[in-house]
C-alpha positions as CSV (number, residue, x, y, z in Angstrom):
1,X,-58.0,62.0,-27.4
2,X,-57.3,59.0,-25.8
3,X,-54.0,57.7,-25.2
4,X,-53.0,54.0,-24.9
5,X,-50.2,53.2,-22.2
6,X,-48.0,49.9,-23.4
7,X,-47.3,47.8,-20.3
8,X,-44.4,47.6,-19.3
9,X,-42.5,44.6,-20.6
10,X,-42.0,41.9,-17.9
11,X,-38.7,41.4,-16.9
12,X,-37.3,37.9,-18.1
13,X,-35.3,35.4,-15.6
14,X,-31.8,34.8,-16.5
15,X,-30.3,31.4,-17.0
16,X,-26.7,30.0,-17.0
17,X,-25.7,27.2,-18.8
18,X,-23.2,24.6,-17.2
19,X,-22.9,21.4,-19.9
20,X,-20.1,19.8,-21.6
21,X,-21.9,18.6,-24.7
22,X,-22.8,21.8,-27.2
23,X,-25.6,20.3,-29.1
24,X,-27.6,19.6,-25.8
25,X,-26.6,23.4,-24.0
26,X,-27.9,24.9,-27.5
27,X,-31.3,22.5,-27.5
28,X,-31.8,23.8,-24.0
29,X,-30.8,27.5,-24.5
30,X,-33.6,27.6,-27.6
31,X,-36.3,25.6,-25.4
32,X,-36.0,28.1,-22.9
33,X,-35.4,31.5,-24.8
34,X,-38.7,30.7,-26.4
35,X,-40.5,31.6,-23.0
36,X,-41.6,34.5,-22.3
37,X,-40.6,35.1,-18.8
38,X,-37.0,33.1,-19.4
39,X,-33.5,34.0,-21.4
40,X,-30.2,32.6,-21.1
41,X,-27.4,35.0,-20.4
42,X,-24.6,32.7,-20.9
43,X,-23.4,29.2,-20.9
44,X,-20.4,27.1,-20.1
45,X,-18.4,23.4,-20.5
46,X,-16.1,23.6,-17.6
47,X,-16.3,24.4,-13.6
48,X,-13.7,27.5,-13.7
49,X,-15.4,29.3,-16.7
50,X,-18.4,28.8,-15.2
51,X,-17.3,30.5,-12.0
52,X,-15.8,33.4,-14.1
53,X,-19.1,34.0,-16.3
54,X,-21.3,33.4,-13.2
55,X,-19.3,36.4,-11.3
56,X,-19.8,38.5,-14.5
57,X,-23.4,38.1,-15.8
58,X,-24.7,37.4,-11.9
59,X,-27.6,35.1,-13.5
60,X,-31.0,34.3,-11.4
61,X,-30.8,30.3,-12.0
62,X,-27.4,28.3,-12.9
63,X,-28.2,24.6,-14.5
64,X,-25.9,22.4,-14.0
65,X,-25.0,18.9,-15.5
66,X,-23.2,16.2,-13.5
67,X,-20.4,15.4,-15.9
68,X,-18.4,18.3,-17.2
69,X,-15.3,19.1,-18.7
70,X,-12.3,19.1,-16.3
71,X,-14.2,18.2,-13.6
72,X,-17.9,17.3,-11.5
73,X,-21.3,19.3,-11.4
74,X,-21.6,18.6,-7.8
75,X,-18.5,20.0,-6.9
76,X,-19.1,23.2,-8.9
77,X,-22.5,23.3,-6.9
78,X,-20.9,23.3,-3.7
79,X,-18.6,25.5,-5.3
80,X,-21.5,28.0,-6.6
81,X,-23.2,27.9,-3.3
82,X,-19.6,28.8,-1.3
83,X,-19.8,31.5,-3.4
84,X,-23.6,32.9,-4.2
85,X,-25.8,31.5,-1.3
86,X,-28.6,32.7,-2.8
87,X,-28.1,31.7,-6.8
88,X,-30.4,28.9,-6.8
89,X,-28.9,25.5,-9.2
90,X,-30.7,22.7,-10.9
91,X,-29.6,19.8,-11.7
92,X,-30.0,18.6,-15.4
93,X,-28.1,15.5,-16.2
94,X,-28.2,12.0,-18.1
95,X,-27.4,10.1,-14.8
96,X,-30.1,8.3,-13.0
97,X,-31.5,10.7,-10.5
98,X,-31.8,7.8,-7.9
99,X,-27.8,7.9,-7.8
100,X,-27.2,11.5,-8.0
101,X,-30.0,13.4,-6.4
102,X,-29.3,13.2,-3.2
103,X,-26.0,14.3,-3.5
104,X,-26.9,17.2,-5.5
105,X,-29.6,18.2,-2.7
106,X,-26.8,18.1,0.0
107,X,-24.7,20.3,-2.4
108,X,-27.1,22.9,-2.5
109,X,-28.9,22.2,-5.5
110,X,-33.3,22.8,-5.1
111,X,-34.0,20.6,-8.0
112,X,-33.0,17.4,-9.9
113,X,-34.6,16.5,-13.9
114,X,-32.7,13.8,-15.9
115,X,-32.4,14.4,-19.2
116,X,-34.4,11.5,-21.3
117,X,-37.4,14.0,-19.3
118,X,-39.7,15.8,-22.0
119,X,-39.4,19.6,-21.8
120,X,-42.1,20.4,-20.0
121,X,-40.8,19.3,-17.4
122,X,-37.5,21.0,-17.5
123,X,-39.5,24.0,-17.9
124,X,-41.8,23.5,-14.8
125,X,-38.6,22.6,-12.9
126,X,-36.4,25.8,-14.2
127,X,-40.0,28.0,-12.8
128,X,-40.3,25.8,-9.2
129,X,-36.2,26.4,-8.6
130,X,-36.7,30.6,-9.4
131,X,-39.6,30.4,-7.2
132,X,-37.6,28.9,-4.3
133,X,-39.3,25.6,-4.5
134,X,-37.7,22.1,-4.2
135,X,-38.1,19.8,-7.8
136,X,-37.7,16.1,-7.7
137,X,-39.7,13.5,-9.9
138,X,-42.4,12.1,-8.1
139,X,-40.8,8.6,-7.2
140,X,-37.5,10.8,-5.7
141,X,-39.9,12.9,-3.6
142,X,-41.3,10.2,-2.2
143,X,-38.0,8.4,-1.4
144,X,-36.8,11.3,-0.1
145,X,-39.6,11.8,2.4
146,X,-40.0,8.4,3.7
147,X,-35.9,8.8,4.7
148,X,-36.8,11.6,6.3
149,X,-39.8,10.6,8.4
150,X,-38.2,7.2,9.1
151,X,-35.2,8.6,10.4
152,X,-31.4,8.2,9.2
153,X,-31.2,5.6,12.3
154,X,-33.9,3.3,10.6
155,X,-31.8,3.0,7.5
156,X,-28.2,1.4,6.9
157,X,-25.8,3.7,4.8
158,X,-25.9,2.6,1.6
159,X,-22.7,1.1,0.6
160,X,-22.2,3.3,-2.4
161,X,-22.9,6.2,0.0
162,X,-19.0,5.5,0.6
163,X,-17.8,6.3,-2.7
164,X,-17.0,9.6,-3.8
165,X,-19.1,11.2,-7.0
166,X,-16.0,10.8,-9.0
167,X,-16.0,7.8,-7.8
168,X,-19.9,7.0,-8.2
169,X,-19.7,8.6,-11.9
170,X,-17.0,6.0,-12.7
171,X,-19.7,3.0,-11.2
172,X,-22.3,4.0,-13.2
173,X,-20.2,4.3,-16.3
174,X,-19.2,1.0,-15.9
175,X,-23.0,-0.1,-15.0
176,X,-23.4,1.1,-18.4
177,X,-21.0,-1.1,-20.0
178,X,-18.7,1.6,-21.0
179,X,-14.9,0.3,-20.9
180,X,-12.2,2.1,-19.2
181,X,-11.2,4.0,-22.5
182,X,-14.9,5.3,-22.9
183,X,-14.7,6.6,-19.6
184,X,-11.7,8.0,-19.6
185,X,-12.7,9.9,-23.0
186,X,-16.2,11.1,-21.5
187,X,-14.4,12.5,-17.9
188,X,-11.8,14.3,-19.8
189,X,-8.8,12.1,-17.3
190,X,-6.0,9.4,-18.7
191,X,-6.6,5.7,-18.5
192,X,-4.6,5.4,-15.2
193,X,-7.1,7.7,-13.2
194,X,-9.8,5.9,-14.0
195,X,-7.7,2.7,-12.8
196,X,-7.2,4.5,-10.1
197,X,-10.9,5.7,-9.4
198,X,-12.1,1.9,-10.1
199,X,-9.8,0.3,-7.4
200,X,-10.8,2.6,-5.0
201,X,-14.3,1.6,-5.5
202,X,-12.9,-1.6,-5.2
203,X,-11.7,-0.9,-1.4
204,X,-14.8,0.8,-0.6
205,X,-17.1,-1.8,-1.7
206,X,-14.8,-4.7,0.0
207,X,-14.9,-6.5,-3.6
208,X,-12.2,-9.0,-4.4
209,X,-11.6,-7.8,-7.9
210,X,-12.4,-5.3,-10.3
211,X,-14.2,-8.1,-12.5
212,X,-16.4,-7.8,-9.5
213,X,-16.3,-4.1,-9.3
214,X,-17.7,-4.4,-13.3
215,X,-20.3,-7.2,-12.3
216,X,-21.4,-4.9,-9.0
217,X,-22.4,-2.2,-11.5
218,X,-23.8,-4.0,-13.4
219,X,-26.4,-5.3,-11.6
220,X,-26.9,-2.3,-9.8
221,X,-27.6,-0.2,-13.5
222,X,-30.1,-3.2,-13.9
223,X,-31.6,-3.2,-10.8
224,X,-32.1,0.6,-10.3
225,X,-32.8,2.7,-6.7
226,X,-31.5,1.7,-3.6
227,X,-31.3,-2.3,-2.5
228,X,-32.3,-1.3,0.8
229,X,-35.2,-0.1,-0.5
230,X,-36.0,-3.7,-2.3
């Protein structure tokens, strides 16, 4: 009689969930539970519940958007990484990843995808990240490199390199055309903060006004990348 020995089912990676929008988080959580080798063990809007469920279900991969409720994806990466050195975090967000990704790297993150990306390529990202491996687009990496082999010598700072990512998020928005009510609403903070975050950039980016300040975006959104690198 011959018996037949069933494999052993492969143990699945688990995935946390950091995202303020619940349509998008649930999108993502059925893309990825489809896989065979992937599940998500949990999800999360804000930076403190994400701690709290991240110390609970002790996931293999955290995903992390840049806006979130009550506060900033890459502060809750620096955040995650204080905390669980080796939880590896991508980085899946709306914002343009010629802004954001090198912040996120320096924060600990090993991978960046913006969202308007097709999901194969979140998934090839969410396998690089578990594997250890760094994942930018192609047009990032290369940026990335040619700093690197240049030198931080051979480049000026970027003047936006001065502004804080609350700060920078705030830019952006405004690149965007979003008024200060809009982005007020979308970071979850009053009217006056954002004020507050615009004449900052204001100060920062030596501009006379915050006309200026909208105009500055502006052409930056536009633009796109780095003008050093024009």
């Amino acid at each position: 009689m011959m018996i037949i020995m069933n494999e052993p089912t492969p143990e699945k990676s688990r995935i946390f969930l950091v995202d303020d929008h619940a349509m998008f988080r649930e999108g993502l959580r059925q893309l990825i539970d489809r896989e065979p080798d992937l599940s998500v063990c949990g999800d999360a809007a804000q930076p403190d519940e994400a701690m709290e469920n991240i110390r609970k279900l002790k996931p293999d991969l955290a995903i992390v958007d840049i806006t979130l409720e009550n506060g900033n994806g890459i502060d809750l990466v620096k955040a995650i990484k204080n905390e669980f050195e080796d939880l590896p975090v991508l980085i899946v967000s709306m914002h343009d990843e010629s802004l954001y990704a090198e912040r996120a790297l320096r924060a600990g993150a090993m991978g960046y995808v913006m969202k308007q990306e097709p999901a194969k390529t979140v998934k090839i990202a969410i396998r690089k990240v578990l594997r250890g491996d760094l994942h930018l687009s192609e047009k990032m990496t290369s940026s990335v490199i040619t700093k690197l082999m240049r030198g931080s010598d051979d480049l000026p700072p970027s003047p936006l390199e001065k502004l804080s990512d609350r700060e920078l998020e705030v830019f952006q928005m405004l690149g965007l055309g979003k008024d200060v009510r809009q982005i007020a609403e979308e970071m979850n903070v009053t009217i006056p903060t954002v004020n507050s975050f615009r004449n900052r950039i204001k100060e920062k980016l030596q501009l006379k006004s915050s006309t200026e300040v909208m105009l500055h975006a502006i052409h930056w959104s536009r633009e796109g990348g780095d003008p050093r690198e024009k």
